[in-house]
C-alpha positions as CSV (number, residue, x, y, z in Angstrom):
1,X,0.0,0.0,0.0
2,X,1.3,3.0,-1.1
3,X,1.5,6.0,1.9
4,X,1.2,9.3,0.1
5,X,-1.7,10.8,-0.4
6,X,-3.6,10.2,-3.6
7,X,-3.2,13.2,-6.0
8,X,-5.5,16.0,-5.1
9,X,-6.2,15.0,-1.0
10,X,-5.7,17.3,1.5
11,X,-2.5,16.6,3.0
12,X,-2.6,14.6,6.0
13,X,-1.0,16.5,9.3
14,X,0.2,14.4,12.3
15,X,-1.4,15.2,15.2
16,X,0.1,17.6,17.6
17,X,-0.8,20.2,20.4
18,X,-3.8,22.5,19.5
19,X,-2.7,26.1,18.5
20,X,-2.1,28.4,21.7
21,X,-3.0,32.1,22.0
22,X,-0.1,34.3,21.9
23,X,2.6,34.3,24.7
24,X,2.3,38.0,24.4
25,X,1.0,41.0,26.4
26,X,-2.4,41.6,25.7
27,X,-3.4,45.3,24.8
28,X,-5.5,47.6,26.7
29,X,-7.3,50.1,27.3
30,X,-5.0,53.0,27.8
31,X,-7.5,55.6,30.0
32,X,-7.5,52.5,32.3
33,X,-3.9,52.0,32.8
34,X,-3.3,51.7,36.8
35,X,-2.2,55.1,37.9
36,X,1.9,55.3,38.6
37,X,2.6,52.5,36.4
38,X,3.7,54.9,33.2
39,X,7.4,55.0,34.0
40,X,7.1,52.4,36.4
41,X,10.3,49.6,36.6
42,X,8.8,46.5,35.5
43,X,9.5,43.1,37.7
44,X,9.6,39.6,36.8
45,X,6.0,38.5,38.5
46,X,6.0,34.9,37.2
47,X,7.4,32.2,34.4
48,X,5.5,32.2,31.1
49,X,5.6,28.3,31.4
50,X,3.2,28.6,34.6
51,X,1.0,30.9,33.0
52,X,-0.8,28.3,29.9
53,X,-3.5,29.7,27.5
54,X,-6.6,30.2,29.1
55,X,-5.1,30.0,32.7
56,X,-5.9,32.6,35.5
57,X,-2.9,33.3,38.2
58,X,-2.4,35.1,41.4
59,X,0.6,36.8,42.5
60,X,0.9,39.3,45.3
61,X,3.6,41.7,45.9
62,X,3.4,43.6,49.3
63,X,-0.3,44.4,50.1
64,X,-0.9,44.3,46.5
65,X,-3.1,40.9,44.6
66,X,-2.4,40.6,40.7
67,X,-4.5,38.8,38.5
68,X,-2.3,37.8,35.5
69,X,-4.7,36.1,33.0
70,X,-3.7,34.4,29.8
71,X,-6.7,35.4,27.8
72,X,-7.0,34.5,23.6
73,X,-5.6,38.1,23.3
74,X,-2.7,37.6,25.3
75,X,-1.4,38.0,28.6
76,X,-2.9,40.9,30.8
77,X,-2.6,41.8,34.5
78,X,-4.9,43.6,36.3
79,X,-6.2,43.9,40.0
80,X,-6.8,40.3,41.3
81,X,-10.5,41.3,42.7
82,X,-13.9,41.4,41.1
83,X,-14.6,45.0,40.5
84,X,-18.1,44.7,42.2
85,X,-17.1,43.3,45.6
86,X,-13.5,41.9,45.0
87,X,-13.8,38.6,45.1
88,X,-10.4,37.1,43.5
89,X,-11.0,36.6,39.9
90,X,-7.9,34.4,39.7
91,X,-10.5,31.6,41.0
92,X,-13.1,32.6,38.7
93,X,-13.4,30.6,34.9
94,X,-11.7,32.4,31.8
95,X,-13.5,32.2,28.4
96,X,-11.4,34.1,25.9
97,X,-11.2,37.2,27.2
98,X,-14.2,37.2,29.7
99,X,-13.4,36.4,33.2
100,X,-16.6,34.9,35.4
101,X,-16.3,36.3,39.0
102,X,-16.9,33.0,41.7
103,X,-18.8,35.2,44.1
104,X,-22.2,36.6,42.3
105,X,-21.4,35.6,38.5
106,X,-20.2,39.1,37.3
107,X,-18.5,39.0,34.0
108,X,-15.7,41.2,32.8
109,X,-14.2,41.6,29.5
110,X,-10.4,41.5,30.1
111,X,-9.9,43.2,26.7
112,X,-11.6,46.0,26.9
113,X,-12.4,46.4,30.6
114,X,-16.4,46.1,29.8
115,X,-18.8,44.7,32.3
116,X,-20.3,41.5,30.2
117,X,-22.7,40.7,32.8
118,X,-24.1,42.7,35.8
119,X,-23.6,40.6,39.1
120,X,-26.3,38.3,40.8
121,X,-26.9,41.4,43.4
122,X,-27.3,44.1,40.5
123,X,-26.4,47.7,41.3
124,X,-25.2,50.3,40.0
125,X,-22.9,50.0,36.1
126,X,-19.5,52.2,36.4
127,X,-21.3,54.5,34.1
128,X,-24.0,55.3,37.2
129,X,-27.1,53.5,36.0
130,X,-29.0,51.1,38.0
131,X,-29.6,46.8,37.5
132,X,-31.7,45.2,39.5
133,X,-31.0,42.2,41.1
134,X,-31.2,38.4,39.2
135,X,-31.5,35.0,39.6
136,X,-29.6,32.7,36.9
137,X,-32.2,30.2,35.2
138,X,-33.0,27.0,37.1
139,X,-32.2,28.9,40.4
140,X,-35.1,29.8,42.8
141,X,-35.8,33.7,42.7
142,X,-34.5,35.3,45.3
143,X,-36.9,37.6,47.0
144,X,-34.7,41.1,47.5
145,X,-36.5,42.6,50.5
146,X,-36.8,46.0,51.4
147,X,-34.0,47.1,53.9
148,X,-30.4,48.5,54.3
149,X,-28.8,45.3,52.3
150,X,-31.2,46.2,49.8
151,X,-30.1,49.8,49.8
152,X,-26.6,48.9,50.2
153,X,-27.6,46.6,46.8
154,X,-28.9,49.3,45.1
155,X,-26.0,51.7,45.5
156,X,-22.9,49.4,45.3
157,X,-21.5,50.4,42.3
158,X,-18.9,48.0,39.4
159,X,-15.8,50.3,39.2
160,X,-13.8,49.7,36.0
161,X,-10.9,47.5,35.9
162,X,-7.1,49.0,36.0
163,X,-4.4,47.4,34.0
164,X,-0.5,46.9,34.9
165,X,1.7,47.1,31.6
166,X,2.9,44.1,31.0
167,X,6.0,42.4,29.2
168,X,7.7,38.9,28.3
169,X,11.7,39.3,28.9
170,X,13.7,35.9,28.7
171,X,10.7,33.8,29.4
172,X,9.4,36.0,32.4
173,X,6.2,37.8,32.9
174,X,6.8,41.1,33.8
175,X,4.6,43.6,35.4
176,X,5.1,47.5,36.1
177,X,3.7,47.7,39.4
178,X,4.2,51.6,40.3
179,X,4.0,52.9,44.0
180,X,2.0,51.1,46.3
């Protein structure tokens, strides 16, 4: 039996890893770079071969959680807390770009910095305007009654994800990290 292809078939490939998402920083948006972090020294947070596609890491440095994330746009870091109530996101699921908080199933777009998905408790957007609370399908509604954790509900308000620049030296993440 002859092994080569017959004339005209598509060429047979041998199996092999599946294609991974760039070992590179992601981008971002610049208006919400972490403030400091312009001319900050960068530091070498973690080894790219700990960090796969579609993994979600925590590293802290002083008082200070980072969530580096390994997203189908590259590698980004940002704050290591949900934005509505800072849960860490590094234990939360990563599809693509969107990171799913654990705590009240927020989701976050890691590209663009975009709440996907209001939390469970609803609130207030970081543009100001006002979600009520919801109950994912299959789940029993929960009854929000009238009170100060229904206030406190009401006004809690997303704020906006901050990004750490971020760069790949000699098979190191590194992350400019600014005063803090």
């Amino acid at each position: 039996m002859d092994p080569r292809p017959a004339p005209g078939a598509a060429p047979q490939h041998a199996p092999g890893p599946a294609p991974r998402a760039a070992s590179r920083p992601a981008p971002f948006p610049a208006h919400l770079q972490a403030i400091g972090t312009a001319d900050a020294a960068f530091e070498a947070v973690l080894d790219l071969g700990d960090l796969p596609s579609g993994a979600l890491r925590r590293v802290t440095r002083g008082d200070r959680d980072i969530l580096l994330a390994h997203t189908s746009a590259g590698i980004l870091a940002t704050d290591d807390r949900c934005p509505h109530m800072s849960a860490p996101l590094s234990i939360g699921e990563l599809d693509g770009c969107v990171v799913a908080c654990p705590l009240h199933e927020g989701r976050f777009d890691l590209s663009t910095g975009d709440t996907v998905q209001m939390p469970t408790t609803g609130g207030l957007d970081p543009d100001g305007a006002y979600h009520p609370t919801w109950t994912p399908g299959g789940r029993e509604m929960k009854q929000d009654v009238p009170g100060k954790k229904a206030e406190a509900r009401r006004l809690t308000r997303v704020r906006r994800l901050r990004y750490y620049p971020v760069r790949i030296v000699d098979g190191q993440v590194e992350v400019a990290l600014g005063p803090g």
